[in-house]
N, C-alpha and C positions, 0 to 999 in steps of 0.2 A: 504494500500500500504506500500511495505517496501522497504525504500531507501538503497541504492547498491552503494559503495564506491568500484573500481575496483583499485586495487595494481597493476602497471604497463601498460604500454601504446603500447607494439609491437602487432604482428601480433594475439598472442592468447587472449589479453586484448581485441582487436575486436570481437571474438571470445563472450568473456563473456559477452560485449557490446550490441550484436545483439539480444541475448540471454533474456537481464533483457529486454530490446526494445519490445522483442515479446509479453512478461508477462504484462498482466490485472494485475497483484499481484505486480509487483515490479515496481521501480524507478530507473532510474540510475539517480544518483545523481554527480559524478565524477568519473577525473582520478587519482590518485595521484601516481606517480610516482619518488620516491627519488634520483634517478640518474641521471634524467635527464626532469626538470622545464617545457622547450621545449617540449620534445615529447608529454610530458601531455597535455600539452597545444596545441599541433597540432590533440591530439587525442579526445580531448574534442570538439574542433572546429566541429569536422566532424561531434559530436554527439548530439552540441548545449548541451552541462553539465560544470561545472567548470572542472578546472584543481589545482591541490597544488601539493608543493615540498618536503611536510614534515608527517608524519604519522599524528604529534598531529592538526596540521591545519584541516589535511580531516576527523578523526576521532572524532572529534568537533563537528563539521559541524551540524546542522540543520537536523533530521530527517532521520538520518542511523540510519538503523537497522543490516544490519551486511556490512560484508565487504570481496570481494574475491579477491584471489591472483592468478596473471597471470605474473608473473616475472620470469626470468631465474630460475631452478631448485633450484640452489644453494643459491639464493637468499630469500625462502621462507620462515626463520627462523623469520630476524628481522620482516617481516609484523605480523606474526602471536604473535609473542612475542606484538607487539607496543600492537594490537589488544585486546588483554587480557588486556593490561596494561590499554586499558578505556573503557572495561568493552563490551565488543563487540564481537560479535560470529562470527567465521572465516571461509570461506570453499577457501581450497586448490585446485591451478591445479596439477594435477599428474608431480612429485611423491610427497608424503607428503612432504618430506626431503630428503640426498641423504645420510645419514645414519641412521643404526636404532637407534644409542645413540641422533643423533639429534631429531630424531623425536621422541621418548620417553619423552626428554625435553620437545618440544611442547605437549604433552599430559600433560606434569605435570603441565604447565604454566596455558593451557584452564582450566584444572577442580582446579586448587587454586583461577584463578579468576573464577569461573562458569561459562561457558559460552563454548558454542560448537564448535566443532573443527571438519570440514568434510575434507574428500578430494573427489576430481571428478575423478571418472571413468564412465566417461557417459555412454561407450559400454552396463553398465549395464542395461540402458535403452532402448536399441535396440529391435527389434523383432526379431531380430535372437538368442539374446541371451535368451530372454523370452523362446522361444519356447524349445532352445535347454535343460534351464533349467525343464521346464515342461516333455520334453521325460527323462530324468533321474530320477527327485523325481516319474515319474508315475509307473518305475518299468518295462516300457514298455519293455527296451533293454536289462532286465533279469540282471544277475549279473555283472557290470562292470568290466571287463579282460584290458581296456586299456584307456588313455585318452590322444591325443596328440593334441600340435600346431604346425601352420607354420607361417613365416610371411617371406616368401622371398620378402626382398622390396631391391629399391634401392635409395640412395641417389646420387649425385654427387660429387666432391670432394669439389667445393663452397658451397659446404652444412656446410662444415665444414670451410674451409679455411676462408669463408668470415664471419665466426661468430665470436664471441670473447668468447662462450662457449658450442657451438654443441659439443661434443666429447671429451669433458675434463673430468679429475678426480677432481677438486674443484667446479665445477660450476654445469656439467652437474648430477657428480656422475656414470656415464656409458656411455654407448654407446646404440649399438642397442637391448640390453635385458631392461636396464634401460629406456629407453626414444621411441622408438618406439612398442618396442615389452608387453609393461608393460599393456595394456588391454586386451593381448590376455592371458597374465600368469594371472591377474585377473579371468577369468573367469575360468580359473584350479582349481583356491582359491576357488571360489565360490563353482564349480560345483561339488570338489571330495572330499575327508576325508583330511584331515593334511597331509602334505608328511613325511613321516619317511625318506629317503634317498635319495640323489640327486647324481649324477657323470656327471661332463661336461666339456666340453673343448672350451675358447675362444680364440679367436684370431683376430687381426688385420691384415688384409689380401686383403684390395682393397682400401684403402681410407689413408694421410696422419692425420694420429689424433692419440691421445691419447689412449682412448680407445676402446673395441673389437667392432667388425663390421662383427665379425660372433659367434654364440654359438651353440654349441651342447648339448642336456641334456638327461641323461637317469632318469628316476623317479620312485621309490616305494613310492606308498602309504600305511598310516597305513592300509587299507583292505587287503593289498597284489599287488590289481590293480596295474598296470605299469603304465609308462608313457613317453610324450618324446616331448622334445622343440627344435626345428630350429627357431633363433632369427639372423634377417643377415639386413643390407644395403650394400649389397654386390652383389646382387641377380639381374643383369642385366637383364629385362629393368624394373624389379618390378611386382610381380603376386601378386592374392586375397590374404589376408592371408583365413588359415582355422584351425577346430575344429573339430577332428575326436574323437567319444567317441564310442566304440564297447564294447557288453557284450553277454550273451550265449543265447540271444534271439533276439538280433539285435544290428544295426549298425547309429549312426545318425554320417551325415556330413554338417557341415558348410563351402559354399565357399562363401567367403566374399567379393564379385566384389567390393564394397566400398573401402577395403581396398588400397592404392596406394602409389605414391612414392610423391605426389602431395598434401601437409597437410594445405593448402591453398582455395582447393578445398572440403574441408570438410564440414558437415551443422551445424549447430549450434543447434539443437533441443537436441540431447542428452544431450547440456550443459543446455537449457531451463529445462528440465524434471529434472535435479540435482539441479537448482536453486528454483524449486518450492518446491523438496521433502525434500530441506535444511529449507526453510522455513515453511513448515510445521510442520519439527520438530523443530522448537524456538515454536511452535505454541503449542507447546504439542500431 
């Protein structure tokens, strides 16, 4: 069993919670949450595990083995720094960081102290995304001419208003391409060659915040293939996202009913299946 120190105590720290619960392999061992002593300590309760206010208390602790992070975006930096510094392997919730100089840092930090450095994008454990990757390496849909997403979702305006970092540029790092729409351009990563060229247009256009809450993106890939992003919480009342990948012998479509405007109602297996395949690799 490998015991599971969880960074932060709000709604997606349950999230990770539920997650090591379901796992024969892990332990959840605490909450530690540094801004706030309380919430750890309310979120531990629920979980019957300790709660700490400080990285070196819970990174101490008895029998962690690594340690994930579920705190505001922005906030991802010092866990993963603390983490390194006693010697502790760290998996990230999406995004790694909310720039790529910070998160380069965090790469330099994990491999000076050895020790591994993931981030979660569970979508990748899905069977939709499985499958969709299997119809592309198979050659099935002939030579790829295009690869797009959608992700027409909607938030409300308390989405933003009543947070203290939905929608910002210091906390959140984006808007709806950063922070909602960021599993569905994963999968782009995944599934097509490097992009050689991007043109896109954001805007803020339904929601009091910070940042965009709609994008458009046109894409060349190094093959040539095309491509193209609609990234919105803007999208009254919220539809599936999807994943259109056509080539000169066929067409696959992903409509992703799961997808919604409702991040509360999500399941927690995708995070399960990143926590075992994190631990796997400490495992060799």
């Amino acid at each position: 069993m490998k015991g599971v120190v969880i960074v932060g105590s709000g709604l997606i720290a349950r999230f990770h919670a539920n997650a090591v619960k379901a796992s024969k392999r892990l332990e959840l061992k605490g909450f530690c949450d540094p801004f706030s002593l309380e919430s750890a300590k309310k979120a531990a309760a629920e979980f019957g595990v300790a709660a700490w206010g400080d990285f070196k208390s819970a990174f101490t602790s008895d029998g962690v083995g690594f340690v994930t992070v579920a705190t505001a975006s922005g906030g991802h930096d010092d866990a993963v720094f603390a983490a390194a510094e006693h010697g502790l392997s760290v998996l990230v919730e999406k995004p790694l960081s909310i720039t790529t100089a910070r998160i380069d840092a965090l790469i330099a930090a994990c491999r000076k102290a050895g020790v591994q450095l993931g981030c979660i994008l569970q979508t990748r454990f899905s069977p939709l995304f499985e499958e969709a990757r299997k119809k592309v390496a198979s050659g099935e849909l002939g030579k790829i001419t295009y690869a797009g997403i959608r992700i027409p979702w909607w938030r409300d305006d308390e989405y933003y208003t009543k947070s203290s970092w939905h929608g910002t540029w210091k906390i959140d790092g984006g808007g709806a391409l950063m922070n909602q729409s960021i599993h569905m351009v994963d999968w782009l990563v995944a599934l097509m060659p490097e992009v050689e060229d991007v043109k896109a247009f954001a805007a803020t256009l339904a929601h009091p915040m910070e940042t965009e809450d709609t994008v458009s993106a046109a894409i060349r890939f190094e093959d040539g293939a095309l491509g193209g992003v609609y990234a919105a919480t803007s999208s009254f009342p919220g539809r599936s996202k999807m994943l259109e990948v056509t080539g000169t012998k066929g067409t696959y479509v992903v409509d992703d009913t799961d997808g919604s405007s409702r991040p509360d109602q999500f399941e927690y297996e995708g995070h399960l299946r990143s926590f075992e395949a994190f631990a796997d690799s400490l495992d060799g």
